[in-house]
KEKOL-193040 format. One line per field, with one value per residue (C-alpha): residue in one letter; residue number from 0; x, y, z. Coordinates in pm, 1 decimal, m for minus. Layout:
REM KEKOL-193040
rest c(A	...)
nr c(NUM	...)
px c(X	...)
py c(Y	...)
pz c(Z	...)
END
This chain:
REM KEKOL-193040
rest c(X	X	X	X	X	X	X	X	X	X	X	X	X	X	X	X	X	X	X	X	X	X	X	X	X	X	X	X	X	X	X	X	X	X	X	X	X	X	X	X	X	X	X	X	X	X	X	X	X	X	X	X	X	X	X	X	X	X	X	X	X	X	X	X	X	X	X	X	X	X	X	X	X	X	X	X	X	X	X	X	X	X	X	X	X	X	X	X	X	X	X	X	X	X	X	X	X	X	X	X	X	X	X	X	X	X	X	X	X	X	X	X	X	X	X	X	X	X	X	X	X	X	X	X	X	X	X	X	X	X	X	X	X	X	X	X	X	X	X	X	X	X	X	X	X	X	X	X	X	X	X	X	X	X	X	X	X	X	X	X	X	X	X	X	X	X	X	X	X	X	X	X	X	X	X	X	X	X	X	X	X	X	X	X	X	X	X	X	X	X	X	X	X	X	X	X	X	X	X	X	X	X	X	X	X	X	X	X	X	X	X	X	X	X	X	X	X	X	X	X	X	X	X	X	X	X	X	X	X	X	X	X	X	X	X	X	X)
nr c(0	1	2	3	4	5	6	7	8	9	10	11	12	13	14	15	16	17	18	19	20	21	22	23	24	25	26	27	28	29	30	31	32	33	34	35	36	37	38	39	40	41	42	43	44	45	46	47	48	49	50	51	52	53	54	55	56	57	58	59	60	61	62	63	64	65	66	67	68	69	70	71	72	73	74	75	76	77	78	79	80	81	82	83	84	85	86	87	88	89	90	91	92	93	94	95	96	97	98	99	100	101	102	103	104	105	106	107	108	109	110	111	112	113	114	115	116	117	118	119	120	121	122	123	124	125	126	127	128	129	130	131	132	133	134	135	136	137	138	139	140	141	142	143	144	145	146	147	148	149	150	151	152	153	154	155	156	157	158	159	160	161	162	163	164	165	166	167	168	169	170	171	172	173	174	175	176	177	178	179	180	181	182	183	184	185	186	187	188	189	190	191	192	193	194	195	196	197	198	199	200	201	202	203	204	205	206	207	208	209	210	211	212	213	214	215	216	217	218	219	220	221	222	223	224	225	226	227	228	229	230	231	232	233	234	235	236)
px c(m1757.5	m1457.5	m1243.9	m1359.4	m1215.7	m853.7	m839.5	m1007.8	m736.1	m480.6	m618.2	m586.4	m242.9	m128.2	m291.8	m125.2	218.3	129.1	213.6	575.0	656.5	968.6	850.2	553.1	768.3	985.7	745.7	594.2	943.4	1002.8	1305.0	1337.3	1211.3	1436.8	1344.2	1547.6	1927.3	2102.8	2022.4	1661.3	1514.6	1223.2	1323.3	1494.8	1840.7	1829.4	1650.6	1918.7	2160.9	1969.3	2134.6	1826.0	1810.1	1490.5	1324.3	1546.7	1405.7	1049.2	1013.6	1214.1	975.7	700.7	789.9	863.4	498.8	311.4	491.2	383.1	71.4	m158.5	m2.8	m95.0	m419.9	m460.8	m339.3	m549.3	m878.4	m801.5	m931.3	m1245.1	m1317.1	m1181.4	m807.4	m541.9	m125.6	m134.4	m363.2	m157.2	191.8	5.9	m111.3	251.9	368.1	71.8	224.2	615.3	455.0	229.2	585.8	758.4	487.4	291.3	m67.5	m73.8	335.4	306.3	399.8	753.1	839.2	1133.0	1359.8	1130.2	1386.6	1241.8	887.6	1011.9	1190.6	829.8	651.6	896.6	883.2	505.3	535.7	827.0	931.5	1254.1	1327.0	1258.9	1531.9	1799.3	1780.3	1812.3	2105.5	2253.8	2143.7	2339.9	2683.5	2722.2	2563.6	2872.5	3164.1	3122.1	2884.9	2701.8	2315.6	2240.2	2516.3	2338.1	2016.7	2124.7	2233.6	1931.0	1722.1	1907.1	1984.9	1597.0	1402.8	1691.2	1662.5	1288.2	1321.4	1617.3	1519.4	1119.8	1067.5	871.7	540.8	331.8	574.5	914.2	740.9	632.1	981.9	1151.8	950.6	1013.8	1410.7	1373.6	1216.3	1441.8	1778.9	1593.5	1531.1	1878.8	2039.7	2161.6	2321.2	2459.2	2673.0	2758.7	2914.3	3111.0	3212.7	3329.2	3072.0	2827.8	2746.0	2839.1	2586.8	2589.9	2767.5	2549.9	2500.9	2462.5	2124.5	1926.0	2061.4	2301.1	2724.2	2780.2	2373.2	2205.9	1976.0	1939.8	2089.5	2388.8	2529.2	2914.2	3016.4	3153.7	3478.7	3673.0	3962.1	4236.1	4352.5	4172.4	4057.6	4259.3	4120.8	4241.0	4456.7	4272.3	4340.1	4644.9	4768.1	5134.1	5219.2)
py c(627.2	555.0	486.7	740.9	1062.7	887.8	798.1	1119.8	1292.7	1087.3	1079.1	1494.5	1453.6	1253.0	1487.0	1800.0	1591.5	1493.7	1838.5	1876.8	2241.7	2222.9	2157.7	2422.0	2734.6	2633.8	2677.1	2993.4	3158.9	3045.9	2763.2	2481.7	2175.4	2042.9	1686.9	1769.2	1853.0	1765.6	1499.6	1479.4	1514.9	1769.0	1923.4	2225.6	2092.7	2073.5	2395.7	2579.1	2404.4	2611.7	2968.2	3087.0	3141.3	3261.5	2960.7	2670.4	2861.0	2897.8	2546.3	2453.9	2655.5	2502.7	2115.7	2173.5	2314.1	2065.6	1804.1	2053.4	2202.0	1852.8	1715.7	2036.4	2028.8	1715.4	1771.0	2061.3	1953.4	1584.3	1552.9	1651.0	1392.9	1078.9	1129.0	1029.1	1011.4	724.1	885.9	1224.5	1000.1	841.9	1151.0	1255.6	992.9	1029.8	1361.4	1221.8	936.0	1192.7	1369.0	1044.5	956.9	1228.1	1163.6	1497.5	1394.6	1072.7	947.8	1015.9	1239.0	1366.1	1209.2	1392.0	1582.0	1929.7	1751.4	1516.2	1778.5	1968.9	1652.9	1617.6	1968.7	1936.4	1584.7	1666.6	2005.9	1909.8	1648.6	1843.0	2043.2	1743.0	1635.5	1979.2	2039.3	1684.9	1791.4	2153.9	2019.7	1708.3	1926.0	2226.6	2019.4	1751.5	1988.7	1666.7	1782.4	1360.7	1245.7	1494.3	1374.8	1017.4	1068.6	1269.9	1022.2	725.5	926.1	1069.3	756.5	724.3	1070.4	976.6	644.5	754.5	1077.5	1066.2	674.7	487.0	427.6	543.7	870.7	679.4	429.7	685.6	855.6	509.0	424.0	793.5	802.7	442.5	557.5	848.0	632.0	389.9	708.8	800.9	458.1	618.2	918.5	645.6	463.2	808.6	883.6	564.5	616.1	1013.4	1160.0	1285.2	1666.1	1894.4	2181.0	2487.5	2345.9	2407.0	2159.8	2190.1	2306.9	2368.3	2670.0	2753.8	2742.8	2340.2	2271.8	2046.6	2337.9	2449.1	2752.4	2592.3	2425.5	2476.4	2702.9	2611.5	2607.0	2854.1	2814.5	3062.9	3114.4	3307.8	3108.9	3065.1	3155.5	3085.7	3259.3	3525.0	3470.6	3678.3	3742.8	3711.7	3432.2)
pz c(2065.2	2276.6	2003.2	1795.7	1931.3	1983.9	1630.1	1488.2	1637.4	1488.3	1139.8	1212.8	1333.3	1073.4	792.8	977.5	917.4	560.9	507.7	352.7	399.7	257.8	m102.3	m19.3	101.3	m178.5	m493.2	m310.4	m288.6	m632.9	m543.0	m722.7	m539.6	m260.9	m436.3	m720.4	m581.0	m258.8	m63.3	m260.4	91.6	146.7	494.9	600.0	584.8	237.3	153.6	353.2	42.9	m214.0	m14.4	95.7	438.0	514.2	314.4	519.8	883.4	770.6	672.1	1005.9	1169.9	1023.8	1010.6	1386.6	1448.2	1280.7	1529.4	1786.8	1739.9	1734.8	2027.2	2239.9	2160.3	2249.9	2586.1	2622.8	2449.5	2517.6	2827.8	2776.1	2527.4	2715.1	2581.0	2794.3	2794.1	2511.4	2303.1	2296.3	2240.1	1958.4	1797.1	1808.0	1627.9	1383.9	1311.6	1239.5	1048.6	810.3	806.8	659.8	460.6	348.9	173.7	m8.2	m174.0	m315.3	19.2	m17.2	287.5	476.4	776.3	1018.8	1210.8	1311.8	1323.5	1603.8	1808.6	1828.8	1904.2	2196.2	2330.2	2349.0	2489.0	2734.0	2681.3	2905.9	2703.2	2390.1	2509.7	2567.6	2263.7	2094.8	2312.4	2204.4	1816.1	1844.1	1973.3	1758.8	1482.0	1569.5	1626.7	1318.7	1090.0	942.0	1045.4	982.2	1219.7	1475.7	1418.9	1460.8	1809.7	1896.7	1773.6	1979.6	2334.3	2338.5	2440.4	2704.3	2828.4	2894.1	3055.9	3281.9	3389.0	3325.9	3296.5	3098.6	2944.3	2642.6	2606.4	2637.8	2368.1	2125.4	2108.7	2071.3	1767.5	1611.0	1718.3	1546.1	1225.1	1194.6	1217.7	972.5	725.7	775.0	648.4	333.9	568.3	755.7	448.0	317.9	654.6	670.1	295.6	396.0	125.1	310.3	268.0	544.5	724.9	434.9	174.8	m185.4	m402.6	m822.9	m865.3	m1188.0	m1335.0	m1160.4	m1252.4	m1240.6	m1232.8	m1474.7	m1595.1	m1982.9	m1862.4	m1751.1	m2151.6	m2159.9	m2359.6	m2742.1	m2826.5	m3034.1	m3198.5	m3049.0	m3441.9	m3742.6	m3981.6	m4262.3	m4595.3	m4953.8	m5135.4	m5397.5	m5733.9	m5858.8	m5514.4	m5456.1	m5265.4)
END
């Protein structure tokens, strides 16, 4: 029974993560899938591409919480049941790994961005903090959301060691911040190539001007002259 609470509580973390809100608050607000244009990654970066606001903060809002949500109840409920510090850093991972790898999607998940920063703030709500701060000015002055997330991901496990120190905590966040650079390899050649896709900008999406969508044929050509017909029969030339 000792193990059995620990790794329920995963398996529920990591479930809670397999949950990719960014392809569910799309097809409830009637968007097309944030698989399909952009980046082809399901998180709120991308679903801010399609225009709609409201969409790209609710599943911000909502990624971020599912990070959250386990790993405070396992420091609330967990020590009742035997759970201690590595238990609740592995649950938090459990949640960014259900994130990347989602049961419920095919296993084809997101970068794990917004659920990482509300793993953190539960974790190390001072440290969830530093790296949002780090995330919001590289994300202002270069407007590349990956190049901020990249140098989130690498400063956070040195926030915690530095300031906090080690242990299960600072190991936890330096296997996510580790994941989430590896997720952002493609991010990473874009940026070194200069074709990476800036914070806001909107990309061709199914019918829309540009888009790929049956609604989106170019339009035939016409000739700018009438067409010329032949002459009647006893007309003067």
């Amino acid at each position: 029974m000792s193990s059995f609470y620990p790794a329920l509580a995963m398996l529920a973390a990591y479930l809670v993560g397999s949950l990719s809100f960014a392809v569910i608050v799309s097809r409830a607000m009637g968007l097309s899938d944030p698989r399909s244009y952009g980046s082809g990654n399901p998180g709120a970066t991308n679903v801010l591409r399609s225009g709609n606001k409201a969409a790209a903060v609710l599943t911000l809002v909502l990624d971020a919480l599912k990070g959250f949500v386990p790993v405070l109840l396992a420091l609330i409920y967990g020590p009742r049941f035997g759970l201690g510090e590595g238990t609740v850093a592995l649950v938090g991972l459990a949640a960014f790994v259900g994130h990347l790898w989602p049961v419920f999607f095919g296993f084809t998940g997101g970068k794990g961005v917004a659920t990482a920063a509300g793993v953190l703030l539960a974790l190390n709500p001072w440290l969830g903090a530093a790296t949002l701060a780090t995330w919001v000015i590289i994300a202002a002055f270069s407007r590349y959301s990956s190049l901020a997330a990249i140098v989130s991901a690498v400063f956070a496990p040195f926030y915690q060691i530095l300031i906090w120190g080690g242990g299960p905590t600072a190991a936890a966040v330096a296997v996510m911040g580790a994941l989430l650079v590896w997720r952002h390899r493609a991010n990473i050649h874009k940026l070194l190539q200069g074709t990476e896709s800036k914070i806001g900008r909107k990309p061709n999406l199914p019918g829309r001007p540009g888009g790929s969508g049956p609604g989106n044929r170019p339009p035939r050509a016409t000739s700018k002259h009438p067409p010329k017909h032949p002459p009647q029969h006893g007309a003067k030339p």
